[in-house]
C-alpha positions as CSV (number, residue, x, y, z in Angstrom):
1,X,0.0,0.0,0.0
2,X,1.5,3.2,-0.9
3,X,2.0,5.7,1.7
4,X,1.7,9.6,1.9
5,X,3.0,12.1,3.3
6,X,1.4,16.0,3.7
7,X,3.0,18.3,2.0
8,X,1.2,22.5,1.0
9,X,1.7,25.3,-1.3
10,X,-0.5,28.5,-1.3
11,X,-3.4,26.7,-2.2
12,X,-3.3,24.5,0.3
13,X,-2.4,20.6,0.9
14,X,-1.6,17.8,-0.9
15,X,-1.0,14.4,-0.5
16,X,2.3,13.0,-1.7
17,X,4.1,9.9,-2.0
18,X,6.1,9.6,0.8
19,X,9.0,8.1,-1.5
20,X,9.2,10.9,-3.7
21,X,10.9,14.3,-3.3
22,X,8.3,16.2,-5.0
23,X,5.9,18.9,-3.3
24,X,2.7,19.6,-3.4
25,X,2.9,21.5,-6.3
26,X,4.2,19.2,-8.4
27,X,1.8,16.7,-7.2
28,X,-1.5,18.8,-8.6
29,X,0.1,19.0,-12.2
30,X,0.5,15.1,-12.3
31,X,-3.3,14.8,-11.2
32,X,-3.9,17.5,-13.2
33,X,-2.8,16.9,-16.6
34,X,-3.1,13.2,-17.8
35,X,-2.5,14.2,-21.3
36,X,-0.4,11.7,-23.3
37,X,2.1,9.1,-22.4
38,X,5.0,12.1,-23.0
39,X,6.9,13.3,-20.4
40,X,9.4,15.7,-20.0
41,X,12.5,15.1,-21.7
42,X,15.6,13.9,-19.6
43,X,17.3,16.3,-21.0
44,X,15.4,18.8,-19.9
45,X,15.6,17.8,-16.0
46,X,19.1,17.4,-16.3
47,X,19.6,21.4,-17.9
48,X,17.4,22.7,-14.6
49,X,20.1,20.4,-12.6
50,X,22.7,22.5,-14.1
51,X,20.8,25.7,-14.0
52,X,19.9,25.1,-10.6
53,X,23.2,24.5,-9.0
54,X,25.0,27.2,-11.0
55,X,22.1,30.2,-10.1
56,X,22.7,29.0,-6.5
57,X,27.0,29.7,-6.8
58,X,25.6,33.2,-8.6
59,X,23.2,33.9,-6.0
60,X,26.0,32.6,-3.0
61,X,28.5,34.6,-5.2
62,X,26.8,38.0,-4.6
63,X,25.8,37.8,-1.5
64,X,22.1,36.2,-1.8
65,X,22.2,33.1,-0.7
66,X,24.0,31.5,2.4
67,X,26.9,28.6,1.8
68,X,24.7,26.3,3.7
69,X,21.8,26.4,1.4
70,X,24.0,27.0,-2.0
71,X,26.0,23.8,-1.0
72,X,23.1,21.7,-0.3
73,X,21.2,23.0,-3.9
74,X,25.0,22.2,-5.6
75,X,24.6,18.6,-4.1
76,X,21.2,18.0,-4.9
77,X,21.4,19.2,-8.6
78,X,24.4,17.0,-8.6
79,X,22.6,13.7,-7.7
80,X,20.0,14.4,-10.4
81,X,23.2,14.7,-13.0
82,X,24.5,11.6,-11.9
83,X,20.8,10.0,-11.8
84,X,20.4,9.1,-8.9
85,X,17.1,11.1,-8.4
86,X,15.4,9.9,-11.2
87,X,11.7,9.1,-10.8
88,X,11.0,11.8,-9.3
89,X,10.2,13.5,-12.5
90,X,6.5,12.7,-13.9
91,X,5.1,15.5,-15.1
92,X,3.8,15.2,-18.7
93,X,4.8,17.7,-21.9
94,X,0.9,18.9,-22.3
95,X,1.0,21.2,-18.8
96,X,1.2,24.8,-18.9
97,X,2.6,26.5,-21.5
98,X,5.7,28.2,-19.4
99,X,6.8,24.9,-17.7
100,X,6.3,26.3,-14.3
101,X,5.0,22.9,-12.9
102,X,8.4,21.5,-14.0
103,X,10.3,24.2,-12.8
104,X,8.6,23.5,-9.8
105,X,9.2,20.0,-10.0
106,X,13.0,20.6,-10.1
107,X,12.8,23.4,-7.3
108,X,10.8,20.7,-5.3
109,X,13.0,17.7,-5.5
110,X,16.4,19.9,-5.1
111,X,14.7,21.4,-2.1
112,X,13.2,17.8,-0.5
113,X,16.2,16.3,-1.2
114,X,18.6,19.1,-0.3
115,X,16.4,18.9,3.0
116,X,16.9,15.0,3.8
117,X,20.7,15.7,3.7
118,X,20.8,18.8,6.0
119,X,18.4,16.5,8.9
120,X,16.4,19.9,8.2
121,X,13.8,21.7,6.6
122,X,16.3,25.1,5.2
123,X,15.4,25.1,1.8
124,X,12.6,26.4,0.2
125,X,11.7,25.3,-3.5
126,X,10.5,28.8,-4.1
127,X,12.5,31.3,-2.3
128,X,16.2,29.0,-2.3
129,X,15.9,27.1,-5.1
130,X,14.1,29.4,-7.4
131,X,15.9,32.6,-5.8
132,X,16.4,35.3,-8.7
133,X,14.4,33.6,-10.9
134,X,11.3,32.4,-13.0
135,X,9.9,30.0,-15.2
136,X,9.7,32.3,-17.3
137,X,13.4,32.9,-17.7
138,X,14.5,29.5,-16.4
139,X,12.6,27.1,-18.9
140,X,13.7,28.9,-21.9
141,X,16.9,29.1,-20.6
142,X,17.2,25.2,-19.6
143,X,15.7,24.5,-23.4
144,X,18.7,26.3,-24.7
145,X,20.7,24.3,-22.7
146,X,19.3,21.2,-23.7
147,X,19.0,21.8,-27.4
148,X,22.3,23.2,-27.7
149,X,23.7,20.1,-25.7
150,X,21.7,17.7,-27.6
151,X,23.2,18.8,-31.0
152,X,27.0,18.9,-29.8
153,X,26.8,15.4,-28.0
154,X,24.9,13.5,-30.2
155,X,24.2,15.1,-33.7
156,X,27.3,16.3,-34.9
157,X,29.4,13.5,-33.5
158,X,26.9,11.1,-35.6
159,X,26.2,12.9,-38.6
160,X,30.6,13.1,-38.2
161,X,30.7,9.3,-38.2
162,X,28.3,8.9,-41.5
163,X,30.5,11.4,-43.3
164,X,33.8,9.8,-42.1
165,X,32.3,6.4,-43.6
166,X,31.5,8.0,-47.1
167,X,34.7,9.4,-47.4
168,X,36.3,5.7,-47.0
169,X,33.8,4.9,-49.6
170,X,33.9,7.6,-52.3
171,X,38.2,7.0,-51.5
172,X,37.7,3.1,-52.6
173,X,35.0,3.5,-55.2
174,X,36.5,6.5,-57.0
175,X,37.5,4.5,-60.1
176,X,34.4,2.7,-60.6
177,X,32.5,4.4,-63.7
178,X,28.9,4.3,-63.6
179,X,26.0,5.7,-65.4
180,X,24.6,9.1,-63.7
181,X,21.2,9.7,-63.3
182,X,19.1,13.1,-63.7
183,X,15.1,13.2,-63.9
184,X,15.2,9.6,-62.8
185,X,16.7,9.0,-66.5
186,X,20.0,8.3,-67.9
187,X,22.1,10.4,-67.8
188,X,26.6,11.3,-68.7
189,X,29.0,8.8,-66.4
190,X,30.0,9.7,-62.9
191,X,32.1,7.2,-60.9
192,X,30.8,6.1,-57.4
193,X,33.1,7.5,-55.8
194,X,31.5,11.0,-57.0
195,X,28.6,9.8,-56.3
196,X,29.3,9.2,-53.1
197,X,31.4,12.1,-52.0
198,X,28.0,14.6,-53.0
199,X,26.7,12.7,-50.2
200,X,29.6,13.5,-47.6
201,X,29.6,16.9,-48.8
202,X,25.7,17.1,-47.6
203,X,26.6,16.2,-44.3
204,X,29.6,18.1,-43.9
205,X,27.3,21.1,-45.1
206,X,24.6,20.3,-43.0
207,X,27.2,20.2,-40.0
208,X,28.2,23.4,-40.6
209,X,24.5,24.7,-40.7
210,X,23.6,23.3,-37.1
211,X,27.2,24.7,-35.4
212,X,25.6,28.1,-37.4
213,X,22.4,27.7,-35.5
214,X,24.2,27.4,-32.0
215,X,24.8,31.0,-31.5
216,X,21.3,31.7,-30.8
217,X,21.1,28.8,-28.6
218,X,24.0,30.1,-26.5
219,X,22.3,33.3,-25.7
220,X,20.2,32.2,-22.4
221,X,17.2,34.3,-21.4
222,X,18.2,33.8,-17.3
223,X,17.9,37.2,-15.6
224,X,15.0,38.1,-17.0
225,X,12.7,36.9,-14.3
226,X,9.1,37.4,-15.1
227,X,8.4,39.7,-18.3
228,X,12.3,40.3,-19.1
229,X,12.5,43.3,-16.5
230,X,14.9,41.3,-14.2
231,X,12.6,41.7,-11.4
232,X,13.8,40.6,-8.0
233,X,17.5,39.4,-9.8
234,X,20.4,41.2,-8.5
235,X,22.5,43.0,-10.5
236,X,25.0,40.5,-12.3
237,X,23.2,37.4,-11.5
238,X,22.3,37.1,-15.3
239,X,26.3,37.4,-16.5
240,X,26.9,35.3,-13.5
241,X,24.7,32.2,-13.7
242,X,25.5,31.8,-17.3
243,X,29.4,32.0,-16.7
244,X,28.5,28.8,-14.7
245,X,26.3,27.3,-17.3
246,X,29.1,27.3,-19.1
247,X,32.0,26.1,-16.4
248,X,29.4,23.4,-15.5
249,X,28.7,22.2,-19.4
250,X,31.6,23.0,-21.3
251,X,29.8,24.8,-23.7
252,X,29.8,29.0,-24.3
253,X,26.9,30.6,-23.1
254,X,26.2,34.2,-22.5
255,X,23.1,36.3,-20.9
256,X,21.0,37.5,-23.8
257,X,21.6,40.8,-24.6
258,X,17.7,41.7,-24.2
259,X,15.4,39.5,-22.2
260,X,12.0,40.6,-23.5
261,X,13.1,38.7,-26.7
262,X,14.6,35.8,-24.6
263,X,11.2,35.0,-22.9
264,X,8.3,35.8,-26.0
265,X,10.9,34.5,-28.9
266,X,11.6,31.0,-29.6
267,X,13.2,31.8,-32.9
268,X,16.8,30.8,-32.1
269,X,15.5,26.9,-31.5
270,X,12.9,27.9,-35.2
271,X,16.2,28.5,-36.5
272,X,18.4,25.4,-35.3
273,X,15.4,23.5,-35.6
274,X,15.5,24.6,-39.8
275,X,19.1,23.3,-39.8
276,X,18.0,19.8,-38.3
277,X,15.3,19.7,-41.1
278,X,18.3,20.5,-43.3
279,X,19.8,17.3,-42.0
280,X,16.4,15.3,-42.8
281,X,16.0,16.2,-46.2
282,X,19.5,15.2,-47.2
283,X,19.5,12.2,-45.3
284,X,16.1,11.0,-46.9
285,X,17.3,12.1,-50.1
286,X,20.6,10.2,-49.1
287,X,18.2,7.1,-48.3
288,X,16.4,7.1,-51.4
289,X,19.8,6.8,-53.4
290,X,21.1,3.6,-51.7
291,X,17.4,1.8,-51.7
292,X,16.9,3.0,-55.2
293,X,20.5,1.9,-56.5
294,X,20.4,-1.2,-54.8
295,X,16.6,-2.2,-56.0
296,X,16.5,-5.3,-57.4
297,X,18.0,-7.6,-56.8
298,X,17.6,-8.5,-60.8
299,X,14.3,-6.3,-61.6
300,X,15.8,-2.9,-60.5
301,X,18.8,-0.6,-60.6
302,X,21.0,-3.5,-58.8
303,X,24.1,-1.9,-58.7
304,X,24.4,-1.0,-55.3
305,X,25.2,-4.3,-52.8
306,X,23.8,-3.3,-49.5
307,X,24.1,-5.7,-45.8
308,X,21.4,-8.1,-45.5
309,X,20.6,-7.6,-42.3
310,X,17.1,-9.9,-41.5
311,X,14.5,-11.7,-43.6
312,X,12.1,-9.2,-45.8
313,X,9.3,-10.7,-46.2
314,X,6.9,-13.5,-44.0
315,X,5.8,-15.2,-47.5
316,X,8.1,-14.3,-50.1
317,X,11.3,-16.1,-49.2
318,X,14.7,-15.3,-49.6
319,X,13.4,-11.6,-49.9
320,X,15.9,-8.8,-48.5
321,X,14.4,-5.0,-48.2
322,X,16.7,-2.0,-47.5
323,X,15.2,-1.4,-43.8
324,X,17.9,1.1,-42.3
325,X,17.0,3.1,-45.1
326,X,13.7,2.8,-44.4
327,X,14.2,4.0,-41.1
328,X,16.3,7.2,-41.8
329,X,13.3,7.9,-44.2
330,X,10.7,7.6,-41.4
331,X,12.5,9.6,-39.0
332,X,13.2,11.9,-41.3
333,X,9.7,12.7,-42.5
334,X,9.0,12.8,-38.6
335,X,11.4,15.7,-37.8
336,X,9.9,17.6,-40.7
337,X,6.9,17.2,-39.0
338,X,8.1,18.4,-35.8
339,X,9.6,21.5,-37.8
340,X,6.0,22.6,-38.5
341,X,5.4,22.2,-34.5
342,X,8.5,24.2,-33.3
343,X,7.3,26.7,-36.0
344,X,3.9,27.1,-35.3
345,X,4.9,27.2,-31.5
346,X,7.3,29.9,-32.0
347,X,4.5,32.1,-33.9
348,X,2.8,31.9,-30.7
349,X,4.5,34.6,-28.6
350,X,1.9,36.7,-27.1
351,X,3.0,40.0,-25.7
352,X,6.0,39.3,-22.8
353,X,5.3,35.5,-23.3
354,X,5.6,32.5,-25.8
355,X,3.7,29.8,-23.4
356,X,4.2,26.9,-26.4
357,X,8.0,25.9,-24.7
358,X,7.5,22.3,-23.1
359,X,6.2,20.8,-26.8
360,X,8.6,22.9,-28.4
361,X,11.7,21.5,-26.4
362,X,10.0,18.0,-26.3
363,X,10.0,18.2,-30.3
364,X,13.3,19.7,-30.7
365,X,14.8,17.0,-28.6
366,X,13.4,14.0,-30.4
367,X,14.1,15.0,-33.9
368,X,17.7,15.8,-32.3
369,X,17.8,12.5,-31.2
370,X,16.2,10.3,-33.9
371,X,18.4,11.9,-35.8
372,X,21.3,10.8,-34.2
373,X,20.1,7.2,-33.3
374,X,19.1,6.6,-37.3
375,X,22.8,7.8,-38.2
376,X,24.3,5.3,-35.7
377,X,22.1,2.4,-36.7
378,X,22.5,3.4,-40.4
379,X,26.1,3.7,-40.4
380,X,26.6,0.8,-38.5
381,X,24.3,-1.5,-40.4
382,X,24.2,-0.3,-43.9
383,X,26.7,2.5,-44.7
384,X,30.2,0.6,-43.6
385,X,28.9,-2.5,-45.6
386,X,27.8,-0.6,-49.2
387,X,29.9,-2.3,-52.1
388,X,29.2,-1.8,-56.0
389,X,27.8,-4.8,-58.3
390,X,30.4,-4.0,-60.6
391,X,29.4,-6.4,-63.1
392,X,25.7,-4.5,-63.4
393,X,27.2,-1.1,-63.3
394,X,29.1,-2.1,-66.6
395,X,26.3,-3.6,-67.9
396,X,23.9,-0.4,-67.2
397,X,27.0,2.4,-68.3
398,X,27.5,0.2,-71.9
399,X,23.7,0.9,-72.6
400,X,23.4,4.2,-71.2
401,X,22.1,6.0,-74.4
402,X,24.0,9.2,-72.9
403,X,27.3,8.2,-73.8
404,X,26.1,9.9,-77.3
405,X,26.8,13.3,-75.5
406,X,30.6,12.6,-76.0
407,X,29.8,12.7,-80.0
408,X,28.2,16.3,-79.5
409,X,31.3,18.4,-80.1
410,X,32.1,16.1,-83.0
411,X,28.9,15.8,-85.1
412,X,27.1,18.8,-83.3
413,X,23.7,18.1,-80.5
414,X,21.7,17.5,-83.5
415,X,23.2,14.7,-85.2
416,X,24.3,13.3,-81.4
417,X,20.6,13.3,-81.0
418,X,19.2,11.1,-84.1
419,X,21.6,8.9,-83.3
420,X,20.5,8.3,-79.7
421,X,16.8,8.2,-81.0
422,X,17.8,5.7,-83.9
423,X,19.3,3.4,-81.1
424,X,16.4,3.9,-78.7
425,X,13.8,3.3,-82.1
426,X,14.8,-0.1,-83.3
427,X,17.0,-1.4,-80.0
428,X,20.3,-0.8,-81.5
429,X,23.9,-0.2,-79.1
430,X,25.2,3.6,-79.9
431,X,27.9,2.0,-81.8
432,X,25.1,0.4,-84.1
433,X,23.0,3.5,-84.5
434,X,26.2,5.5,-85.3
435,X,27.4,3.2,-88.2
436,X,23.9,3.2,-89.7
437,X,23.1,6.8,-89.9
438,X,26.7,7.1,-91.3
439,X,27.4,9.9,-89.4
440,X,30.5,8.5,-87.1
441,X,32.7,5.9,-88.1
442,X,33.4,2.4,-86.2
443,X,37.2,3.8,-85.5
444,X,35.8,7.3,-84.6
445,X,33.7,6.0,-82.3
446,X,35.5,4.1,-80.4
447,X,37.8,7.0,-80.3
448,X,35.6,9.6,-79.0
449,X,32.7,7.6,-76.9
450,X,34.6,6.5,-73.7
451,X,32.8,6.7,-71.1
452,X,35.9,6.8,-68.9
453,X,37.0,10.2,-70.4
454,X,34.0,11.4,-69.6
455,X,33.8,11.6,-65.9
């Protein structure tokens, strides 16, 4: 049987699970809101950890807050870092708009638990834990953190990895002549290698766009208290609790220049968000190639060899699909559906305000780490193991009718052309149609339609 203990806030009080740290008010948002299965990210607790324990060294550091109380908040915040506080974190995404319940949550916890360790009750959630700040300024500030986080420990290092593995690829491949493809038709020889390197230059690209997008990030909206004012912040508390943001993450962040932006605009995470979406759409497209190239395995393209990882079908046997490249589709047609969220969120500011934060950060987080978890899986059990059907590849490239654009500075487009239609009319090889129409010879030919030269 589960036992309670009494716990109050202004409104009055609240029955609690006497094995949590939480307070009352975190207890009437999770009785309050059973909306969905989704609850707030990890990585969201874990940025108020941080921002918790380095506004209590600001706050001790200018003369707010006694070293009692700052030390017991640093240890606290610390044992939710290292995990050891988890479960006592269940409030859902769909709560209000600011994320002041999980604010409150965080204050609650650091402050029951900070409590337990002292012997004492010295902590208050709301005027320790939460001294010189609000949700208002602390939410936005811990999604920065998070986000920011999210794409320098887990996208970039993955999206690094896929690129690293192309390069080895286009490297190896960069002698093997195939036929190029534009409008989903033949088109003039490229080698795989080429091939292959347009799709390391997408990531590298993409790369570049989300470390573009971190600037905003960095700027953090603490300080700003309530409306952007600062009210009830000291004087350099804002400077000072993001110096330690940064000590305590290893990442750059400053106090945003204005806070009234910091608290109604999302349009820094709109922005990173865009580059993410960047990411998906070149990782679809990416996708598409290697399923499409390896279709077959004799009734399509075929001249892509991918790993067969698991049976494809449950009554066709012997059937092999190209399932990580399935999955980097779905997830990325999922993250372009978050980007309309985080979007539409953002247009939502109304006046000192933008109270659409906990879905945007929730949304942010999982196409940041979908993302990264298809890269993984894809590199691991596709990318590494691509190899060319070389013997198809030769087969296609000999009756690419393109290899007639060779002939073009020669016999001009025109004649190029009817001899291309001519071949494609009665079935003939380019060679064939060439030495009909009389317009190239067999030794001229040969001479000037290498498809090796051409690349």
């Amino acid at each position: 049987m589960t036992e309670f203990r009494i716990e109050h806030d202004t409104m009055g009080e609240v029955k609690v699970p006497a094995d949590k740290y939480w307070g009352a008010q975190t207890q009437r948002s999770f009785q309050n809101f059973k909306i969905g299965h989704e609850t707030m990210p990890a990585e969201i607790i874990r940025a108020f950890a941080v921002l918790k324990k380095s506004a209590a060294i600001a706050n001790n550091s200018l003369g707010k807050l006694d070293d009692k109380r700052a030390a017991l908040i640093e240890q606290a915040a610390d044992e939710i870092l290292a995990g050891k506080l988890d479960g006592n974190f269940p409030l859902v995404v769909y709560q209000t708009g600011s994320g002041t319940q999980s604010n409150m949550n965080v204050n609650e916890v650091i402050a029951g638990r900070g409590n337990e360790i002292a012997g004492e009750k010295v902590l208050h959630p709301n005027d320790h834990v939460n001294m010189s700040q609000s949700s208002n300024d602390t939410f936005p500030t811990a999604m920065h953190i998070a986000c920011l986080t999210a794409l320098e420990e887990r996208v970039i290092p993955a999206a690094l990895t896929l690129k690293d593995t192309f390069a080895v690829l286009e490297q190896k491949y960069s002698d093997v002549v195939k036929t190029g493809r534009t409008h989903l038709q033949d088109a003039t020889p490229v080698t795989l290698g080429q091939e292959i390197s347009g799709w390391k230059a997408m990531l590298e690209h993409d790369v570049d766009m989300i470390r573009a997008s971190e600037a905003g990030l960095s700027e953090l909206a603490i300080g700003g208290t309530a409306v952007g004012t600062g009210l009830n912040a000291p004087e350099g508390f804002a400077e000072a609790a993001a110096a330690e943001i940064s000590k305590e993450t290893g990442f750059e962040f400053s106090s945003a220049s204005n806070k009234f932006w910091a608290l109604t605009s999302k349009d820094a995470v709109v922005f990173a968000h865009g580059a993410l979406k960047a990411l998906a759409a070149d990782l679809l497209k990416i996708a598409n190639d290697v399923r499409m190239l390896a279709s077959g395995p004799r009734c399509g393209i075929g001249e892509l060899i991918i790993p067969a990882n698991e049976p494809g079908s449950s009554i066709m046997p012997g059937k092999v699909n190209p399932t990580q490249c399935e999955a980097m589709t779905m997830v990325a047609v999922q993250v372009m559906g978050n980007d309309v969220t985080v979007g539409m969120a953002a247009s939502q500011g109304n006046f000192q305000l933008n109270v659409f934060m906990p879905v945007t950060a929730y949304d942010f987080l999982e196409s940041a780490n979908l993302l990264a978890d298809v890269m993984v899986s894809f590199n691991k059990n596709c990318a590494v193991g691509i190899k060319p059907n070389e013997a198809k590849i030769r087969e296609n490239l000999n009756r690419s009718l393109m290899l007639v654009t060779s002939l073009s500075p020669h016999i001009g487009y025109e004649n190029a052309a009817k001899i291309a239609k001519l071949a494609a009319a009665e079935g003939l090889t380019l060679r064939e149609a060439a030495e009909k129409t009389g317009l190239v010879s067999s030794d001229d030919f040969d001479k000037w339609v290498d498809p090796y030269k051409m690349i």
